[in-house]
Residue, then its C-alpha position, 0 to 999 in steps of 0.5 A: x520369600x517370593x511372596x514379599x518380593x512380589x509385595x515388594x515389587x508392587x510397591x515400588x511400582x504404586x511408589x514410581x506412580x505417585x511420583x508420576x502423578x504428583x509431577x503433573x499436578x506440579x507442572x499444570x500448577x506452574x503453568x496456570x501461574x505463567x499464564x497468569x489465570x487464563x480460562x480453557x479457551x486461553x483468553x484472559x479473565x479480566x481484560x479491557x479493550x481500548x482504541x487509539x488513533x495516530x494522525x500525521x501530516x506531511x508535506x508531499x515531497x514526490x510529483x508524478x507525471x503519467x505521459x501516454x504516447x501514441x503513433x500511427x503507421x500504415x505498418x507495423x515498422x513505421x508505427x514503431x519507428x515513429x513512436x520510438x523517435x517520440x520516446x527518444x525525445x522525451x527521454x533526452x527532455x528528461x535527462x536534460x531536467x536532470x531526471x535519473x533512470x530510476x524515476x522514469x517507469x516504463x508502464x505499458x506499451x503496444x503494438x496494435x492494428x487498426x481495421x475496417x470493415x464492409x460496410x456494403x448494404x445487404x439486401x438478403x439474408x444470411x448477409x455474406x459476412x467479410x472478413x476485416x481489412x488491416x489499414x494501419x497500426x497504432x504502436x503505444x507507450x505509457x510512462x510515469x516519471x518520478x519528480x523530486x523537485x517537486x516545485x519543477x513538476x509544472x515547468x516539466x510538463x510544460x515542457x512535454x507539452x512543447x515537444x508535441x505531448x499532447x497526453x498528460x497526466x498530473x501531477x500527483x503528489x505523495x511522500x516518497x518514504x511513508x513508512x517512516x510517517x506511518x511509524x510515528x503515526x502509529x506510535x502516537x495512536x498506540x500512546x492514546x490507546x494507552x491513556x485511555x486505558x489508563x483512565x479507564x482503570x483508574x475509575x474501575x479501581x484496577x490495575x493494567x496488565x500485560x497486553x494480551x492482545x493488538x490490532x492495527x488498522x492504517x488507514x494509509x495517506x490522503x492529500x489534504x488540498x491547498x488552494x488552488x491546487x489544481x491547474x488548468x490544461x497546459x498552455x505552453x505560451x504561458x509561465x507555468x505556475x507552481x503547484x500548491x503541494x497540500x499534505x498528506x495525512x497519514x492515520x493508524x488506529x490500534x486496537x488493544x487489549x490490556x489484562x487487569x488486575 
């Protein structure tokens, strides 16, 4: 009697085993059919590449104005002070143009003395070495201002000029929301990228599939130049033309890998 339970035992215990293993091969089966007949390294078996490329233009609705200011001062307080009366008149200047905060950036500014140094001629050596005399300083502020009516931008830095800025730069011109340009670039190359696929399946006989795989590379915006886009230095007694804006072209390229069948 012992000796059949035992047998009894054993069985049901090769029994539960089976059921075990059969459950594994199930499961690895289904999984193999989700994946679609991917090989051990997980890449597809059949798949084709393709390129596609998205260009957008756009006409630049930003100019920017870089304004570097500099004074100088026998002390620190005064080098300041005159620089501070500097800013303030370029501030109410903007205001006046109806420029908000918001575009005006502060980008850098300093504090910085300014030295000499002996120049006595030295007859022996070592030369008896001096240290250098503080004879002033020099405060200084950088700042980028943001014009959105972009046909004033000229009239505006005319008017800097006027107030006794001599360091200008601009403007430059760019889009203000280039995400949305680069959306829409993107979503024509990802259609190109598809059209090529689609033809090239068909000369081979297959199907497309899944996308397996995809890749983007912007190439960001660069201006494409109307004429006579550049202007001359300020002259503050003559009108200041208005700048041509150009466009601005964005581009995408995508990269994308399709399964076939």
């Amino acid at each position: 009697m012992e000796t059949f339970l035992n047998v009894k035992k054993i069985s049901i215990s090769v029994f539960i085993l089976i059921v075990i293993i059969s459950c594994y091969f199930v499961v690895k089966t289904v999984n193999e059919v989700k994946d679609g007949g991917v090989n051990h390294n997980n890449q597809p078996v059949n798949i084709i590449t393709v390129t596609g490329t998205g260009e957008k233009l756009a006409v630049s609705d930003i100019a920017s104005l870089s304004v570097n200011l500099n004074k100088d001062g026998k002390s620190a307080k005064e080098a300041q002070d005159l620089l501070n009366t500097d800013i303030t008149k370029v501030l109410n200047y903007l205001k006046e143009q109806k420029i908000v905060d918001k575009d005006i950036k502060s980008e850098y500014g300093g504090l910085n003395p300014k030295y000499s140094y002996d120049n006595t001629v030295c007859y022996n050596y070592p030369c008896p070495t001096k240290d250098p005399k503080i004879t002033g300083y020099t405060a200084t502020q950088s700042i980028t201002i943001k014009v959105r009516v972009v046909d004033s931008a000229n009239d505006i830095r005319t008017g800097l000029a006027t107030l006794g800025v001599t360091d200008i730069s601009g403007p430059t011109f760019s889009i203000d929301n280039e995400d949305k340009i680069k959306d829409n670039a993107r979503s024509l190359a990802i259609k190109d990228a598809r059209a090529k696929a689609q033809v090239l399946a068909d000369e081979l006989g297959v199907r497309l599939g899944k996308i397996v795989n995809f890749g983007e590379n912007t190439g960001g915006g660069y201006p494409v130049y109307a004429k006579a886009m550049m202007a001359d230095s300020v002259s503050v007694s003559a009108p200041a033309p208005t700048l041509p804006k150009g466009e601005n072209k964005i581009t995408s390229n995508v990269t994308v890998t399709y399964e076939i069948r």
